[in-house]
Structure formats: structure tokens, C-alpha cells
SEMI-809042 format. One line per field, with one value per residue (C-alpha): residue number from 1; residue in three letters; chain; z, x, y. Coordinates in pm, 1 decimal, decimal comma. Layout:
REM SEMI-809042
num <- (NUM ...)
residuo <- (ALA ...)
cadena <- (A ...)
z <- (Z ...)
x <- (X ...)
y <- (Y ...)
REM end
This chain:
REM SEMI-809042
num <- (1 2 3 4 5 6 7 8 9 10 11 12 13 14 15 16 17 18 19 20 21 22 23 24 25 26 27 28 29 30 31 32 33 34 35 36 37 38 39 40 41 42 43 44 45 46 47 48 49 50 51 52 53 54 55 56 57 58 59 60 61 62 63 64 65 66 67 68 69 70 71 72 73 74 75 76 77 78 79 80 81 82 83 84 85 86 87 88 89 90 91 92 93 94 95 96 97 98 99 100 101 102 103 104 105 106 107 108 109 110 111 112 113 114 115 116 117 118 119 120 121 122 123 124 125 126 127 128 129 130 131 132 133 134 135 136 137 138 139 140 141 142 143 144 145 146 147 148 149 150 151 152 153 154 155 156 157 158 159 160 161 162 163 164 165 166 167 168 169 170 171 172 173 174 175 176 177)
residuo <- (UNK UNK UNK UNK UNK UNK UNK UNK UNK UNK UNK UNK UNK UNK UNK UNK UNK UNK UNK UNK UNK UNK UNK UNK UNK UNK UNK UNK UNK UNK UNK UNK UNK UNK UNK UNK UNK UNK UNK UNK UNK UNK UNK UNK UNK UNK UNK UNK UNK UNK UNK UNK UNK UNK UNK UNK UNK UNK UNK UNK UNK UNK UNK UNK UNK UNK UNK UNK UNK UNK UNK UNK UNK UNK UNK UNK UNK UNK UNK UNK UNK UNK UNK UNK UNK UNK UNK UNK UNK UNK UNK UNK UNK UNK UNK UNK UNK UNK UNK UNK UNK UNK UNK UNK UNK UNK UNK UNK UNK UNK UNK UNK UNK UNK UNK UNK UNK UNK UNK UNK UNK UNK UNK UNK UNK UNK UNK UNK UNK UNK UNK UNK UNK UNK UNK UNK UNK UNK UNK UNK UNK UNK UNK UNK UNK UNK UNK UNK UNK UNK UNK UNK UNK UNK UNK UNK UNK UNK UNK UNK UNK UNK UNK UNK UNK UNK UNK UNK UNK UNK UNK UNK UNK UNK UNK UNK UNK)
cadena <- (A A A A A A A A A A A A A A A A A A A A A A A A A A A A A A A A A A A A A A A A A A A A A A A A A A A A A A A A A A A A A A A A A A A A A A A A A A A A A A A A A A A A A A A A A A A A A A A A A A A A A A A A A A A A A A A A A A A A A A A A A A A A A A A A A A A A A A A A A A A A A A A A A A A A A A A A A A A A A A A A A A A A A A A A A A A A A A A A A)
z <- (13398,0 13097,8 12707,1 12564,4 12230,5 12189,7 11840,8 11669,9 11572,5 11289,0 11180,1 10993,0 11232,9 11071,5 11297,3 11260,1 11381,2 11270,7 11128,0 11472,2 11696,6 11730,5 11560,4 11407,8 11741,3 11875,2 11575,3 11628,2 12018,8 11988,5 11635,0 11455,9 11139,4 10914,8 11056,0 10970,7 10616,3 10628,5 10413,1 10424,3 10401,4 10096,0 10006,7 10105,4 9880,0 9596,8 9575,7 9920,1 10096,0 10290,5 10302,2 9936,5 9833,4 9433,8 9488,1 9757,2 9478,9 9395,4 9735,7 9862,1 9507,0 9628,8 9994,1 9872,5 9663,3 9976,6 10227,0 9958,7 9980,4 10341,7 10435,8 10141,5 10319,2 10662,0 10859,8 11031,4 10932,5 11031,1 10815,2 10965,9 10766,8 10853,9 10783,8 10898,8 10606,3 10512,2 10137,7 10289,2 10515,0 10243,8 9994,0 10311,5 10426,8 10116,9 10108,2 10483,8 10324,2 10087,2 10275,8 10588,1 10804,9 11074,1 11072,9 11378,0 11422,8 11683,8 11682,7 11836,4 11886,5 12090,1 12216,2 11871,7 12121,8 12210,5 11808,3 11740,7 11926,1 11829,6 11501,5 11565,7 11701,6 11430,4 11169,1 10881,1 10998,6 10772,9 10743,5 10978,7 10780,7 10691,3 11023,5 11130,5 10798,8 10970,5 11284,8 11133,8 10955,4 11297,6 11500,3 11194,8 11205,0 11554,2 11574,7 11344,3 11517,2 11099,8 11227,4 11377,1 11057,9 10821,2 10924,3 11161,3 11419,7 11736,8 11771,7 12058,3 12080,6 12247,5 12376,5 12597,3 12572,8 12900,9 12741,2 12439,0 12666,2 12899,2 12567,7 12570,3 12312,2 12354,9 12114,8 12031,4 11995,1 11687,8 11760,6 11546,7 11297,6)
x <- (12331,9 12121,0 12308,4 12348,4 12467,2 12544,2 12440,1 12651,4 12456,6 12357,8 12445,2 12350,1 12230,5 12213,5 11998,5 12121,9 11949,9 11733,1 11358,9 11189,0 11464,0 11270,1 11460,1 11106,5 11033,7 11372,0 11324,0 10963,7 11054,5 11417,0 11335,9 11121,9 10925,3 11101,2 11391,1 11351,6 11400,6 11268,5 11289,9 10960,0 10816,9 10969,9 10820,5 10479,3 10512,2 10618,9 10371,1 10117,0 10294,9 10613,2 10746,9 10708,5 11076,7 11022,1 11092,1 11400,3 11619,4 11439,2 11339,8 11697,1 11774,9 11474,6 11639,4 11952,4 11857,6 11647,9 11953,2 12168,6 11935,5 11847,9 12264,3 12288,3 12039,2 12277,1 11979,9 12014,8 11891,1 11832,6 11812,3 11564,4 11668,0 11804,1 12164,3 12322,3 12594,1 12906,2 12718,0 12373,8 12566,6 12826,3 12659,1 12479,1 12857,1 12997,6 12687,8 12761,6 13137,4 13046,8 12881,4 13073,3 12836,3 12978,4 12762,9 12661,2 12540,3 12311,1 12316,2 12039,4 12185,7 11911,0 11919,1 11761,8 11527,3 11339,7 11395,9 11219,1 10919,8 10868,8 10879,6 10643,3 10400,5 10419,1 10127,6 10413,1 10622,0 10948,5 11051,9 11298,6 11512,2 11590,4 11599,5 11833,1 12028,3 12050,8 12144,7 12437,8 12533,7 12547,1 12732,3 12994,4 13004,8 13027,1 13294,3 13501,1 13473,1 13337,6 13154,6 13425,3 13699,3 13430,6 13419,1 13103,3 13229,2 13047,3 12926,0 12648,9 12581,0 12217,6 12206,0 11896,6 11526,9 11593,0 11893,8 11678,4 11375,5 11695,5 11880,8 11820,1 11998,9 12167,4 12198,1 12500,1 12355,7 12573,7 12742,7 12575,0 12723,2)
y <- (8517,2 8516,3 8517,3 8813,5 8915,1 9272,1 9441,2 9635,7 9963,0 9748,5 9408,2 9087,0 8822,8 8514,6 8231,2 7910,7 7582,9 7279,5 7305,8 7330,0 7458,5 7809,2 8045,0 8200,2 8243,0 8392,9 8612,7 8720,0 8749,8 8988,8 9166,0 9328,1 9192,1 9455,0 9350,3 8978,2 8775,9 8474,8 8153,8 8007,3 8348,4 8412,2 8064,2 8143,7 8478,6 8291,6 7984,9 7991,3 7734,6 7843,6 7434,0 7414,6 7329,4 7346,1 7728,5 7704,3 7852,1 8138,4 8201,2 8229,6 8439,9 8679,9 8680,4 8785,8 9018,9 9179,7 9121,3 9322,8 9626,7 9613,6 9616,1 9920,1 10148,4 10071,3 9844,6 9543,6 9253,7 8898,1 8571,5 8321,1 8026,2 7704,2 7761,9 7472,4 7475,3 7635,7 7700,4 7845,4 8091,1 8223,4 8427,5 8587,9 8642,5 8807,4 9058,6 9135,7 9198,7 9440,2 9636,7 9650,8 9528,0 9317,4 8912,2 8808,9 8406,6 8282,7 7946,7 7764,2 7380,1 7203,6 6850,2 6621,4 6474,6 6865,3 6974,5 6649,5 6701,1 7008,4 6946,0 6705,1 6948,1 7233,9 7290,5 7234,1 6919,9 6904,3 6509,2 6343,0 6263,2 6599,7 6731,5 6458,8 6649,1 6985,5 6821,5 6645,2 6953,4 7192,6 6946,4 6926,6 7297,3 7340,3 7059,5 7258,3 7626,0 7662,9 8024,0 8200,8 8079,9 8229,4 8529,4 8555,5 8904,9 8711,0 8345,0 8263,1 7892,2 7845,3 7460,6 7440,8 7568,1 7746,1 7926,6 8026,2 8164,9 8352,3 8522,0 8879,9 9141,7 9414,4 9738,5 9911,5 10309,8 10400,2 10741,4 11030,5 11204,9)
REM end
């Protein structure tokens, strides 16, 4: 049976994963592109390059800023970012709060070997030694059940490149008015 996460009628999905564990891909694949905030996007806006990491901070200011109006009009929205720590996923947490929308995580926690590779193979490689960093980060997290004690509404772990290509979503109808 393929893994399914079922959407409330709206939500914030926050993807979670290593630089080259496909979450731009699970986004582009399951959502659509007004749908989706992305880091290196934002980065590409700001300077042309979406690995340049002189503008992280104001990238992630300019996210939240754009999470915070997205969740105020009542849409869903989805954070395409690494957020492999406790600190990257809170402020995106305590917007979700405020505006009542339930966070969702999908967690994409490939083998290092397969996140390695294709890393290895992208246009924009992002050092080892900092993907080795988000690695240590998601096991520590995952270890620790951190997602479901911070508040995330539904956790779904993705562990294999077969489970990834399988995941489908499902779409809560909210009732109308």
C-alpha cells in the first residue's frame, strides 16, 4: 500500500530532509507552485543564485513573512526547505499556531549513501560536510519522536526512493459554509 498523508482542507506542510533527498521534487510532483515556498527560491529572488548562503537570513525573514500571509488568507502551504532542526521548524510552527492551521511534516529520511549521490549529480552540489550536517540533525530528531512533541498534527517518515515515488496525498474537502 502506497503512503498517504491526508490534508486537512488546508494545512502547513513542512518537508523535511537533507540537500538532495528530493523534497523539490515531492513538492513540484504533489503541489502546486503557488502552493510551495521555497528556500533557495527565495535565494535566487534575492541575489540570482538560490545556494548563495550570504542571504539565508533574509531569505527565511522573506519566507516567513510570505508563510504568515498565505496561512491569513486560509491556503495551504508548503515549506521546501531543509528543516532538519528543532530552530528551522519553529518559527514556521508558531505561524501555523496563530492561525489555526494544523502543520503537517513529511519527512523524507533516505539512506546517506542515495542522498549522497544525488547530491552529487545536481547542477548546485551543497558540500558534504554539510549534508552529513542535515543527516545528523534528522536522525537526532527522529531518535527523539522531536515532530510529534512539537506540535506537528501528522508525521510521515519516507525512508526509501521507492516510498517517495509510491506517496500519494490525499485532500480533506473542507465542509462549506
Amino acid at each position: 500500500m502506497a503512503p498517504t498523508l491526508e490534508l486537512p482542507g488546508r494545512a502547513l506542510v513542512v518537508l523535511v530532509g537533507p540537500a538532495g533527498a528530493g523534497k523539490s521534487t515531492l513538492a513540484e510532483r504533489h503541489f502546486a507552485p503557488s502552493e510551495v515556498l521555497s528556500s533557495d527560491a527565495i535565494r535566487a529572488e534575492l541575489t540570482g543564485d538560490p545556494g548563495d548562503q550570504r542571504v539565508t537570513r533574509r531569505a527565511f525573514e522573506l519566507l516567513d513573512r510570505r508563510l504568515e500571509a498565505r496561512l491569513a488568507a486560509g491556503r495551504t502551504c508548503v515549506v521546501d526547505a531543509t528543516n532538519v532542526t528543532a530552530a528551522a521548524r519553529h518559527s514556521l510552527l508558531r505561524i501555523a499556531r496563530v492561525h489555526r492551521t494544523p502543520a503537517v511534516a513529511i519527512v523524507l529520511a533516505l539512506d546517506p549513501a542515495i542522498v549522497r549521490a544525488r547530491n552529487a549529480g545536481r547542477d548546485r552540489v551543497v558540500p558534504a560536510e554539510a549534508v552529513a550536517r542535515h543527516h545528523a540533525a534528522l536522525d537526532a530528531a527522529l531518535r527523539g519522536d522531536a515532530f510529534r512533541r512539537e506540535g506537528f498534527a501528522a508525521v510521515l517518515v519516507l525512508e526509501t526512493p521507492e516510498a517517495v515515488e509510491a506517496f500519494r496525498i490525499s485532500r480533506r474537502v473542507a465542509p462549506p459554509d
